[in-house]
Steps between C-alpha positions, in 0.01 A plus 500: 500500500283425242675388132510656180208211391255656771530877391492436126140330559401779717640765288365337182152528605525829581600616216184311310267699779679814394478403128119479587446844572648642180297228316186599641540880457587450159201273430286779682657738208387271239147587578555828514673526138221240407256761650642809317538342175144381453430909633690630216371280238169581587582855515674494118170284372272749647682816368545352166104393486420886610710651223544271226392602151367327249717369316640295857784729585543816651757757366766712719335844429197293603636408811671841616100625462428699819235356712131628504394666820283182572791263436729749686279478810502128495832484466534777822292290672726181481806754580348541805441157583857450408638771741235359771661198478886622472459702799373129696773298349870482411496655165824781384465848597633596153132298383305675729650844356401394135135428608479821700606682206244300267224562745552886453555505101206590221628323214584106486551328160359143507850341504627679771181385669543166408892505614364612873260272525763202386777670718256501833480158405889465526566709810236275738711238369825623600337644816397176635810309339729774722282377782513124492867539474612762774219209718708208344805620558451629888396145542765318320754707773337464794384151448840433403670654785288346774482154317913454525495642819252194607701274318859585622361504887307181464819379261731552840250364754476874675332817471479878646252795429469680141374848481228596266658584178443900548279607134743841440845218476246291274406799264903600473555133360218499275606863327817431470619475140743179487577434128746665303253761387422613817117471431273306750178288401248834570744681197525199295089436488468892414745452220325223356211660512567776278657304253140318464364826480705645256461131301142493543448918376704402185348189390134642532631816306657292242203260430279835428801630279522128297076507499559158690233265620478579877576130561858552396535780780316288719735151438833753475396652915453153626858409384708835667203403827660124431860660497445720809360245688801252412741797626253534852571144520831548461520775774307324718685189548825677493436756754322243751885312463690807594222574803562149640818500430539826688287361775746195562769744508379739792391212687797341456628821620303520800602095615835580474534239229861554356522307212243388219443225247352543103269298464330455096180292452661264239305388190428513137469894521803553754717745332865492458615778745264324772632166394877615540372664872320260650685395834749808509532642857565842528472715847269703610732834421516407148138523438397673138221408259614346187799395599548350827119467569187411280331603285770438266249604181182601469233144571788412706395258805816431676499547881764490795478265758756583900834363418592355880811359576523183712581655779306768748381765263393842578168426505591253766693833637220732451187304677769418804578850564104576484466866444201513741616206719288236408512269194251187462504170317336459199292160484543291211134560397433837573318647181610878328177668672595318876845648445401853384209512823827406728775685335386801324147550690667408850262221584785225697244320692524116417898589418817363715752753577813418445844619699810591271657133634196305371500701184894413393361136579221544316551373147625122660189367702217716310273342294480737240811278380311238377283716231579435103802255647572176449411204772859431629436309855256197486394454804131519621550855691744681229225383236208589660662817598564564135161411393362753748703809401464439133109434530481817702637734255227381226366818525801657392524304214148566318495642142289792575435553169292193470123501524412421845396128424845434336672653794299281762622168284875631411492543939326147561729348231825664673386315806469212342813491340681533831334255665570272243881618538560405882306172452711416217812602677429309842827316633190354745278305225258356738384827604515685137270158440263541794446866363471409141213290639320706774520818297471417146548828229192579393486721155400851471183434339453171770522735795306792344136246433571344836494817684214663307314169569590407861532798654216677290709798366454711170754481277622797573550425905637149395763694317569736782556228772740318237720806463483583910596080569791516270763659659368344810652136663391205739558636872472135595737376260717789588466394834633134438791607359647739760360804358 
């Protein structure tokens, strides 16, 4: 069974893939706010250009001025636009009721005009903002429940089917509130938004009352827009920890793990409650947010990892027993997508089946013991079999969120690294010598001219065939050592 060493790695890296998702919905909602903001300014500057008087400011009785029918029919005509575009997108019914009831009115004062037109501007962004989220958030579960899933079974050597996550259980865990308030994210991002809208309505109504330049309204909106989208962030970040949090648990569930491990990613900005919980076990029936399971507080980015004890665990128990009959081992290098075509998708072919007997044995003559663990035996086989399981599961060990150059060196580099490992550790020098000089280690940027120049590739295909080598050994050398 694999050691605590092995699913802290595994576990840690999930949790920065996970963290990814919240970080890029959240930078998705920058642009948005960034969007709507310069909207709204340019709405204020235009308004304030079309009604200012001459002495630069425009006066409240100005302002509460009824329309003309010519500006009343542009502004009709933008309604329309508006409810076009509600009716196509995720924008509040309660919205869509105001318009309709603007569309069918005969008098408009210019503010009130001006307040639709900045509010529109408001309710695209907390249409789309609802949107990235409820996407973000689907992802952050699913991902998360099918990427500990992968681990655990490649973690024990064995694996069985997964169903399809059904999309009705998915939309229950989404909607349900969690926090103490009982609100979920969808309530949360409609009550920030009309607490910008009420902010926004007051500070253009009292820059017209104060006979302000419209820069001060302007500068005052981007700071509640700054505030909002610091509490988005917030929410965000917070509610993609509870998701994958809740993921973990009703996978952990479904494996029949019993008994789980905190796990806090400690640094600089580790707080003290995920400090003081960091290595707790708990079991499974003790699961509940914020107390015996992250997040902890909101930003939190503590995770769980299987707590197994050294002895045959029920995960052991569960794949033995088989539920349809057949369970499979797991190859040290089988990638996320190779396991999701064979285990979720029900594509085995390539896969050895395992019988219950094999599977109890499993954990002592599988490779998959060798990954993220120490070189113990020395000898030429033990090494080489080392170097082969850990060089195989390169794949697994990418930073995704690396441009695609940086990933292809980070995999090369891995390679490297273990190669230079069992040389160094070689009880049999002559050999680890002989190696050392019949297959020097080339650099990253060393192999990436030479194959661009010998074998006539673009950079692009050199790249490629680095990446696809990497995880890949020497059949011949794997051959001379009993492999």
């Amino acid at each position: 069974m694999r050691d605590r060493a092995y699913w802290k790695k595994r576990f840690e890296q999930l949790e920065q893939a996970q963290h990814q998702i919240g970080n890029q919905c959240f930078a998705d909602i920058e642009k948005q706010y960034r969007k709507a903001q310069k909207q709204i300014e340019g709405q204020i500057s235009m308004w304030y250009q079309r009604f200012i008087s001459n002495n630069g400011s425009i006066s409240l009785q100005e302002a509460k001025r009824m329309l003309s029918d010519r500006e009343l029919d542009e502004l009709k005509w933008d309604v329309r636009e508006y409810i076009r575009h509600g009716e196509e997108n995720a924008v509040s019914g309660e919205w869509m009721q105001q318009l309709e009831n603007a569309s069918a009115r005969y008098h408009i004062s210019r503010l009130e005009a001006l307040k639709l037109h900045t509010q529109q501007s408001l309710e695209t962004l907390f249409g789309k903002q609802l949107s990235s989220i409820d996407h973000a958030m689907r992802e952050s579960y699913i991902s998360g429940y099918y990427h500990t899933a992968f681990e655990i079974q490649k973690g024990v050597g064995v694996g069985w089917d997964f169903a399809t996550l059904d999309e009705k259980a998915i939309a229950k865990v989404i909607c349900k509130p969690w926090a103490a308030d009982g609100k979920n994210f969808s309530e949360r991002v409609w009550g920030n938004r009309k607490k910008l809208v009420r902010e926004l309505e007051t500070t253009l109504t009292q820059n017209i009352i104060l006979g302000q330049d419209p820069q001060k309204a302007i500068d005052a909106i981007a700071k509640e827009l700054e505030r909002s989208k610091n509490v988005t962030g917030r929410l965000v970040m917070t509610e993609e920890a509870f998701f994958s949090s809740a993921a973990q648990r009703d996978c952990f569930q479904d494996l029949d793990v019993e008994q789980y491990e905190i796990l806090a990613t400690l640094d600089s900005h580790t707080s003290e409650i995920c400090r003081n919980m960091d290595g707790k076990v708990f079991k499974a029936s003790e699961w509940e947010i914020g107390q015996t399971a992250p997040p902890f507080h909101v930003w939190c980015r503590s995770t769980t990892i299987p707590a197994f004890g050294d002895e045959f665990d029920a995960i052991g128990k569960r794949a033995a027993r088989g539920e349809d009959g057949k369970t499979y081992y797991v190859p040290a290098g089988m990638t996320y997508q190779e396991w999701q075509q064979a285990f979720v998708e029900g594509d085995k072919s390539g896969l050895q089946e395992a019988t219950p007997d094999d599977t109890i044995k499993s954990g002592a003559n599988d490779w998959n013991q060798y990954v993220s663990s120490n070189i113990i035996k020395t000898d030429n086989q033990s090494i080489r079999e080392w170097y082969v399981a850990n060089v195989s599961d390169i794949q697994n060990q990418i930073d995704r969120r690396k441009s695609f150059e940086e990933q292809v060196r980070q995999a090369y580099e891995l390679r490297n690294e273990y190669k230079r490992m069992a040389r160094a550790a070689m009880s049999d020098e002559e050999t680890a010598a002989i190696l050392e000089k019949k297959r020097p280690v080339k650099t990253f940027d060393e192999l990436l001219r030479d194959k661009m120049k010998r074998k006539n590739m673009s950079k692009e295909e050199a790249l490629m065939d680095i990446l696809k080598t990497a995880s890949k050994t020497n059949e011949n050398v794997n051959k001379e050592f009993g492999l």
